[in-house]
N, C-alpha and C positions, 0 to 999 in steps of 0.2 A: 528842216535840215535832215538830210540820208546822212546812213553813216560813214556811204563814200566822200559826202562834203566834209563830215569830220574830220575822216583819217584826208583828207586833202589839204585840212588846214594845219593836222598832225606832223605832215609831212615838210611844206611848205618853211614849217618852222623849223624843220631839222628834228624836230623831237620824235619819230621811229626810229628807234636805237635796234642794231643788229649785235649778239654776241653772245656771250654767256650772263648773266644775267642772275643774281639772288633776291628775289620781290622781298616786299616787306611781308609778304604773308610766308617768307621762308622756300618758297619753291623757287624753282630755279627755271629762266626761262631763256629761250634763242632773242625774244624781243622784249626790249623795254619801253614804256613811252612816258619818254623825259616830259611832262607839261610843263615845269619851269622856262620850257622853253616856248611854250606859249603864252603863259602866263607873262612874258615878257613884255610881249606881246598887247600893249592895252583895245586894239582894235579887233584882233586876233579874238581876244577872251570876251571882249563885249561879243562878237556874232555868237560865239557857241554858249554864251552864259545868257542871253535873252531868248536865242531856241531852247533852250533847255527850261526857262520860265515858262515859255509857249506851253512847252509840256507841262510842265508842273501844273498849269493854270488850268487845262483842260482836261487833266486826272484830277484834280482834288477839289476842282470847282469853287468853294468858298474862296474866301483869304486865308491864307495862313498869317502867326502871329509872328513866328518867328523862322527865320532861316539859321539852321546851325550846322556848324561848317568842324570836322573832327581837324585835330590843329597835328599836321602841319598843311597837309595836302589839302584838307576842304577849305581854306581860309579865303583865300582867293576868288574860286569859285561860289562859293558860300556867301561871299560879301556883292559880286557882281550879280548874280541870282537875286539876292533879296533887293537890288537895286531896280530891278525891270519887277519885282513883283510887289515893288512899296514894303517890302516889311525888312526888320530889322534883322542885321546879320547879326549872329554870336557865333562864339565858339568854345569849345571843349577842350580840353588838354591835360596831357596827362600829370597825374603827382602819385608817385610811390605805385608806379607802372599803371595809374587804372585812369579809365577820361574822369575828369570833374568839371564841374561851369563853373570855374574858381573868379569870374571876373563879373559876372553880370547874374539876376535872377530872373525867372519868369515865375507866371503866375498859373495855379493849378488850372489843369484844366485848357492851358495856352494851346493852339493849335501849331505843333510844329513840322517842317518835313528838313531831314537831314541832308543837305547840300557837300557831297564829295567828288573828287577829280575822277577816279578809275579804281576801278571794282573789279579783287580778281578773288575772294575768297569772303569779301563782305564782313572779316573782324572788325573792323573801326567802323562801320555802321550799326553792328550788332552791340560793339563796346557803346556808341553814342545812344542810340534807341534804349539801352539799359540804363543809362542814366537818364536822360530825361525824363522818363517811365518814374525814376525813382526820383523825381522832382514835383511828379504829378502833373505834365505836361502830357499831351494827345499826341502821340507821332503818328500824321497821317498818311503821310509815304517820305521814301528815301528817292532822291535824285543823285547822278552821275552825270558823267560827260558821254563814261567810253564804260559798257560793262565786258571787260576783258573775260567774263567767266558766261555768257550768252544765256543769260537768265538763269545758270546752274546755280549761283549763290544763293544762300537760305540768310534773307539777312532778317527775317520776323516782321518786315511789313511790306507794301509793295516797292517794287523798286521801277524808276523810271531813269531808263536810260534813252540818252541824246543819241548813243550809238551802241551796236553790239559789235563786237571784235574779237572772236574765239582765237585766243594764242595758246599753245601750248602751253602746258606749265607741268613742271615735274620733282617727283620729292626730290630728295639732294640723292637716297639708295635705290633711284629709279630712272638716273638717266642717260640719255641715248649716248652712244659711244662717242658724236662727232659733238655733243654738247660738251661733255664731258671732258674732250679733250681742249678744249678753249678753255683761257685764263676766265676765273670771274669776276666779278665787279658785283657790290653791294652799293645800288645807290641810291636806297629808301631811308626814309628819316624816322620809321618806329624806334630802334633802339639808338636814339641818338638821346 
């Protein structure tokens, strides 16, 4: 799958959003891409979450032991991923602002790759890669749908994206005047 199939299926579902826009990583963008709206979607999410295994399967070779999905956005994708590639999904979430694996444990040494929706600045893979690290688990690569930042993200291991999608994105003291002049909308779930 190219990443015109993605943004087709992106499309398809309604979810390329046009306007002003505040991401969860705080910048502010002209496009958002609602998944919830694909995620709706359970036919939608099986094609691009078993290409996205394709990938994973052919970057990281072995098995992996676990697929972990950063809560709220990787769950989804995290859970249908480890579904095409037999291993279990988890997930991470936050308590007292930081990820934890408050619901399930792995075992040192486990082979894990982190399973998220869209990647525009790579925090909540970097926040999940730090803790599992500090559970003594192996993160052998991170997986996406859409990397919104076109391999610019430093997320500390490799990252496998199903699609690259360069959008814009701008600090809040940084942008364009026709941005700028549109109402915004915050409709990421970090500080929720």
């Amino acid at each position: 799958m190219n990443t015109d199939e993605v943004l087709s299926i992106f499309k398809s579902a309604g979810a390329v959003l046009e306007g002003h826009f505040i991401l969860t990583s705080g910048l502010h963008s002209p496009v958002f891409l609602q998944k919830a709206r694909v995620f709706m979607h359970p036919d939608k999410t099986e094609m691009l979450c078993r290409a996205l295994a394709e990938r994973v399967r052919d970057a990281v070779g072995e098995p992996v032991d676990y697929c972990v999905g950063p809560a709220i956005g990787g769950l989804i994708p995290a859970y249908e991923t480890a579904r095409h590639l037999g291993a279990p999904a988890i997930w991470v979430e936050r308590e007292d602002g930081k990820f934890r694996l408050r619901r399930f444990e792995v075992e040192k040494g486990a082979r894990v790759v982190i399973i998220e929706d869209i990647v525009t600045t790579g925090l909540s893979i970097r926040e999940t890669v730090d803790c599992m690290r500090a559970l003594g688990a192996e993160v052998v690569a991170a997986a996406c749908l859409i990397d919104r930042s076109a391999g610019k993200a430093d997320i500390g291991v490799p990252l496998i994206a199903l699609a690259e999608y360069e959008v814009p994105a701008y600090p809040a003291d940084a942008l364009p005047p026709e941005l700028a002049a549109l109402p915004t909308v915050k409709p990421g779930s970090r500080s929720l």
